[in-house]
C-alpha positions in Angstrom: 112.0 215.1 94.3 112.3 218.9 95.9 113.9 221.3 93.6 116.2 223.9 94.6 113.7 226.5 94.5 111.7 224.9 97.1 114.4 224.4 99.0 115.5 228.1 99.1 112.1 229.1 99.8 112.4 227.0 103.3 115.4 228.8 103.9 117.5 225.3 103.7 120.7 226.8 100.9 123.7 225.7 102.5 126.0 225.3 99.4 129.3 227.0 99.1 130.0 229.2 95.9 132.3 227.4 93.8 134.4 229.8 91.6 136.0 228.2 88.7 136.9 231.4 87.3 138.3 234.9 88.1 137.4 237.8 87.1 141.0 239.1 85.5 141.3 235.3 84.1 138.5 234.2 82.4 136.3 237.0 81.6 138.6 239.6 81.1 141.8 238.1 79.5 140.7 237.5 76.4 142.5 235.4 74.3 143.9 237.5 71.9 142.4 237.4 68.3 144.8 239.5 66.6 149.0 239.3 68.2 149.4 243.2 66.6 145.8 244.3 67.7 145.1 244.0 71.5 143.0 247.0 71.7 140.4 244.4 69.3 139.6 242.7 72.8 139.1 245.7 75.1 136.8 244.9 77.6 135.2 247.7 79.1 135.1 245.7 82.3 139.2 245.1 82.6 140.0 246.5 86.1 142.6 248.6 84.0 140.0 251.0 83.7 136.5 249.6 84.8 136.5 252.1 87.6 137.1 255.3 85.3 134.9 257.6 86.1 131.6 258.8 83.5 129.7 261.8 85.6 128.2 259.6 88.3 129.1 256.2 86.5 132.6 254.2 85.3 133.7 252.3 83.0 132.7 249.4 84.1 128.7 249.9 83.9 128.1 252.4 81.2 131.5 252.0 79.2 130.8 250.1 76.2 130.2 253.3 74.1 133.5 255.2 75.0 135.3 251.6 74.8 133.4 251.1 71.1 135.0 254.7 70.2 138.3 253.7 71.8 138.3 250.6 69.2 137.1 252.5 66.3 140.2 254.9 67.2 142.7 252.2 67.2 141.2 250.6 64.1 141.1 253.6 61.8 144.8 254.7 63.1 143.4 258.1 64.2 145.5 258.5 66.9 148.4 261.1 65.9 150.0 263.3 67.3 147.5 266.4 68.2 145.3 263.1 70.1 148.3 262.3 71.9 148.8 266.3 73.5 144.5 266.1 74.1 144.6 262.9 75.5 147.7 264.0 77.4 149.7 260.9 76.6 153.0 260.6 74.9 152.8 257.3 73.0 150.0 255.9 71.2 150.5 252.5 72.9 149.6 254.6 76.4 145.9 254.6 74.8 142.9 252.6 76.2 139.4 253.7 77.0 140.2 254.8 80.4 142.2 257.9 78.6 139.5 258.5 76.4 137.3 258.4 79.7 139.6 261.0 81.3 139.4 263.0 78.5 135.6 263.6 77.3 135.9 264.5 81.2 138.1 267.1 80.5 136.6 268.0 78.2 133.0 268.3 80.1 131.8 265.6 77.3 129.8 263.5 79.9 126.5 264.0 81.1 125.8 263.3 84.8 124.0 259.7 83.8 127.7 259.1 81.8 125.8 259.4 78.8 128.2 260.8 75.9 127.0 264.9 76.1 128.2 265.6 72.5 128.9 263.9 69.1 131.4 266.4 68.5 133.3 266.0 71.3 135.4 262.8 70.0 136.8 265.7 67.3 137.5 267.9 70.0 139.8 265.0 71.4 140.7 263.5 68.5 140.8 265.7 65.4 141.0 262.6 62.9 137.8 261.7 63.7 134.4 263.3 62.3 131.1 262.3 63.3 128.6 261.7 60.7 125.5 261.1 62.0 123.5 259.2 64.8 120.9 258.0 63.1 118.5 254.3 62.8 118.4 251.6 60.6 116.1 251.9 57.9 115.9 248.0 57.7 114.2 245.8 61.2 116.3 242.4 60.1 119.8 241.1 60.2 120.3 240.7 56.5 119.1 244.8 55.6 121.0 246.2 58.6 124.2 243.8 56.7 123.8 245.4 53.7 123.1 248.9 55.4 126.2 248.6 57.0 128.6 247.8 53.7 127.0 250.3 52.2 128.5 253.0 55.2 131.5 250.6 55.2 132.5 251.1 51.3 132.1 255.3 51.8 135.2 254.5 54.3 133.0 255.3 57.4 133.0 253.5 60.5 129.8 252.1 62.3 129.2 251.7 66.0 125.3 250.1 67.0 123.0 249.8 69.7 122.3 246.0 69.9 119.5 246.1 72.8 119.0 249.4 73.5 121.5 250.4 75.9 124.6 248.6 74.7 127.2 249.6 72.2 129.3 247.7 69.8 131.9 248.6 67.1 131.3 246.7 63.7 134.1 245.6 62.3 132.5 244.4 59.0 130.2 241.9 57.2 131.1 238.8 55.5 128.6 236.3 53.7 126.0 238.1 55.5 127.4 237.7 58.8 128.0 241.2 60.9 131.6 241.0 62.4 131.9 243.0 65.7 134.2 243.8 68.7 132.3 243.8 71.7 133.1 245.8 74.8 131.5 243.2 77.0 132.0 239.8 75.2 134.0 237.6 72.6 131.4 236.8 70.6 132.6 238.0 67.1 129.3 237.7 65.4 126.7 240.1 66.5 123.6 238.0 65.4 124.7 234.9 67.7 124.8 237.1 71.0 122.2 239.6 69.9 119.0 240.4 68.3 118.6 242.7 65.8 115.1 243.2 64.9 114.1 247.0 66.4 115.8 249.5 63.4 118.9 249.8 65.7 120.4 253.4 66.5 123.8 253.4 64.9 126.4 256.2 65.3 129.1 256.4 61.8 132.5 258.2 62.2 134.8 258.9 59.5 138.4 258.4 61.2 142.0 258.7 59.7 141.6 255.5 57.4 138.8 253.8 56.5 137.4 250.0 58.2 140.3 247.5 56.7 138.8 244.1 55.9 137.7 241.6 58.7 141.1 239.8 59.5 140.8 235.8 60.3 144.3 235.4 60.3 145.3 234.0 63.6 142.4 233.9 65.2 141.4 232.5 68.5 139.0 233.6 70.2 138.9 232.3 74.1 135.7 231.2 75.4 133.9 234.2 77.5 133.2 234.0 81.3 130.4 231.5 81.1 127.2 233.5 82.8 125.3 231.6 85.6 122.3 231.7 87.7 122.8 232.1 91.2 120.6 232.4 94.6 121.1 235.1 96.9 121.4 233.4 100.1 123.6 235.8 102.2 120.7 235.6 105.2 117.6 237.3 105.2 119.0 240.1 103.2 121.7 240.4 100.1 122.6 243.9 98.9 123.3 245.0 95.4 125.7 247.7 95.1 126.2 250.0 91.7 129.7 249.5 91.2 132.6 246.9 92.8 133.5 249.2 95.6 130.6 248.5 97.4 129.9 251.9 98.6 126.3 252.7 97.3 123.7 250.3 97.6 121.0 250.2 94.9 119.0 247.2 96.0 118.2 244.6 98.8 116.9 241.3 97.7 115.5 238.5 99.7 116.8 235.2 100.1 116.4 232.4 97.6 116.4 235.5 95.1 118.0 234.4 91.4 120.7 236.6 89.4 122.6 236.3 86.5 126.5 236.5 87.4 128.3 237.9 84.2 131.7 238.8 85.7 133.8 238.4 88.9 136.5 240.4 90.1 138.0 239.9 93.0 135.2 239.3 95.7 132.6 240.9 93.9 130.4 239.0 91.4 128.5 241.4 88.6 125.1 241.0 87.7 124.1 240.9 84.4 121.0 242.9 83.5 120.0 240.1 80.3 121.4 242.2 77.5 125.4 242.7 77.6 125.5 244.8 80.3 125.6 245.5 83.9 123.6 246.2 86.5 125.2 246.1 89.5 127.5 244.1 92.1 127.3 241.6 95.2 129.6 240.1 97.2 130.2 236.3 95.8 129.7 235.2 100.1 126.4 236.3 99.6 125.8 234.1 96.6 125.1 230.5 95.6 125.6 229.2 92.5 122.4 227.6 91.4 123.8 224.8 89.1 123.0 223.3 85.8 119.1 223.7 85.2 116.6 220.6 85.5 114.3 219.7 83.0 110.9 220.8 84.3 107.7 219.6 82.6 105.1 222.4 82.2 103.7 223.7 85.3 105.6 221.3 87.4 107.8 224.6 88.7 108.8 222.4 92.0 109.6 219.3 89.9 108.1 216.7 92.4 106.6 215.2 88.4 102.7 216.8 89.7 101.1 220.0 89.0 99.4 220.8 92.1 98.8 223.8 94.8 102.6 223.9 95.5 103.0 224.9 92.1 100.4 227.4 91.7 102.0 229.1 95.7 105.2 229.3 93.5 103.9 231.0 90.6 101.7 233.8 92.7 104.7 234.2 94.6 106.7 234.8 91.5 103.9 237.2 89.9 104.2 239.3 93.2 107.7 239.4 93.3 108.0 240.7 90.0 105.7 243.8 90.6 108.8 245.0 93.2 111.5 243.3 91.4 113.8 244.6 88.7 112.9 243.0 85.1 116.6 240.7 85.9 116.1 239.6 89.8 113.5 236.8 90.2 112.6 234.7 92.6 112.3 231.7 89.9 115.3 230.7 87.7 114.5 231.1 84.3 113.6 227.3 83.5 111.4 227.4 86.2 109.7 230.5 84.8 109.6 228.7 81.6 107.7 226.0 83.2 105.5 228.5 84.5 103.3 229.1 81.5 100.9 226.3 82.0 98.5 227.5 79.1 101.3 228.2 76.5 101.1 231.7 75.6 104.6 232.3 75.6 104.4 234.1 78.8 104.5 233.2 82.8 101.8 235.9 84.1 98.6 236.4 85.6 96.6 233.8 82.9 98.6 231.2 83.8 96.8 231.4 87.8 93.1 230.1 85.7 94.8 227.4 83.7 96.4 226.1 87.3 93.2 226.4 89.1 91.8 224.1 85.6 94.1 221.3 86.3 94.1 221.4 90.2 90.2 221.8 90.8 89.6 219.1 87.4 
């Protein structure tokens, strides 16, 4: 049997892209948790504001920190009447992250990389709201950042982490150990089953108007997220990757038979997820092939023809150069066929792996 990978590397992809979602429907239209609470579901990729500008960003791929903040301001009910005139609004339920965008613009609160420029600013805009601190975890596990975080929690402060190192998430609370959050770029109400929090996380605390109320359960029903898929870039010799869904600036150029992540869809542009929660850019879904469910490859059988030969070993040198030019979520191997790539069991699909190939192919 030829796998798909082989295939792609003869040029031979012919399938069409088969969308069984949209990118307003399934992704963004969250079912809603809480009737009362829709700002709990905020997405920072709903095309209400996904294109709101952050210095040279949007919304849509560096958002999930002013979307956290946009939560945390809802949830602590700090939005009175002084936030209303700064975020030049004249009804609270006129609030969403795209004002508070349009605001810490205003208010020249974004650096050029849309980077927040200033704790303070939120106060600026929102006068019910003091930072505390940005500080990190004293604890590297799940259970001491828990307890960190009711300890904050019970001093009516409100707690918005790093998960991965570039992505933001506002903490609603902890519950038999469990760390309740809303996530500006998923439904996943449990932080620990989407992330991993073993690296002494940066954490930013806010005191707002009230403090964190208990995690609500009451009605809840969560819808399932956009379900993220593999697919090859088979849009001819060339498929371009472009930093946001307008398609105006083009960040990359992969080759065909290529392998991304699609996280999102919106309209006829497909976002690629960068392995962590967020984004890192945008290709047109005709240039894209969705992969399919993932065979069961035996190690170092990366073509799964059931031998571990020279085919094999062509595959895996061309995925070690590839990935010296590539960016660490673009591959030319799909990740079970990377996994199959670490013929002496190290854990990792590099350089050794070329000896213990040669071992079985010259044996």
């Amino acid at each position: 049997m030829v796998t798909d990978i082989f295939k792609r590397a003869a040029g031979a992809l012919t399938a069409a892209v088969l969308m069984t979602s949209s990118f307003t429907g399934g992704y963004l239209r969250r079912t809603e948790a809480f009737a009362a609470a829709e700002y709990t579901t905020w997405s920072q990729l709903d095309p209400r504001w996904s294109s709101v500008s952050m210095g040279n960003y949007n919304i849509g791929n560096s958002g999930c920190l002013i979307t956290s903040l946009s939560i945390m301001a809802m949830h602590s009910g700090s939005i009175d009447s002084a936030a209303l005139k700064n975020l030049a609004i004249t009804d609270i339920s006129q609030f969403d992250p795209g004002v508070l965008a349009n605001a810490y613009t205003r208010y020249n609160g974004f650096n050029q990389w849309g980077g927040i420029a200033s704790w303070g600013t939120i106060s600026q805009i929102i006068p019910s709201i003091t930072f505390v601190r940005d500080d990190h975890f004293k604890s590297a596990d799940a259970a001491g950042i828990a307890s960190e975080i009711i300890s904050m929690q019970a001093q009516g402060l409100h707690v918005i982490i790093n998960v991965n190192g570039h992505h933001w998430v506002y903490i609603e609370g902890v519950v038999d150990g469990d760390i309740y959050m809303f996530d500006p770029a998923c439904d996943e109400r449990i932080v620990t089953n989407h992330y991993a929090l073993a690296g002494k996380n940066e954490y930013w605390v806010l005191k707002g108007k009230n403090p964190p109320p208990p995690v609500e359960f009451s009605g809840l029903s969560v819808g399932k997220p956009f379900e993220k898929k593999e697919y090859f870039c088979s849009g001819g010799e060339f498929t371009d990757v472009y930093s946001s869904e307008e398609a105006s600036e083009r960040i990359f150029r992969f080759g065909a038979g290529t392998v991304v992540t699609v996280c999102a869809i919106k309209d006829d542009m497909a976002a690629v997820s960068d392995g962590s929660g967020g984004i890192s850019g945008w290709i047109r879904l005709d240039r894209l092939t969705e992969a399919g469910d993932a065979p069961e490859l035996d190690r170092g059988d990366l073509n799964g023809d059931s031998v571990v030969d020279e085919y094999d070993l062509a595959l895996l040198n061309d995925y070690l150069t590839a990935s010296e030019t590539l960016p660490d979520w673009a591959s030319p191997l799909r990740k079970c066929e990377e996994a199959a790539g670490d013929l002496n069991g190290d854990g990792v699909t590099d350089k050794g792996d070329i000896a213990a190939y040669l071992a079985v192919i010259c044996g």
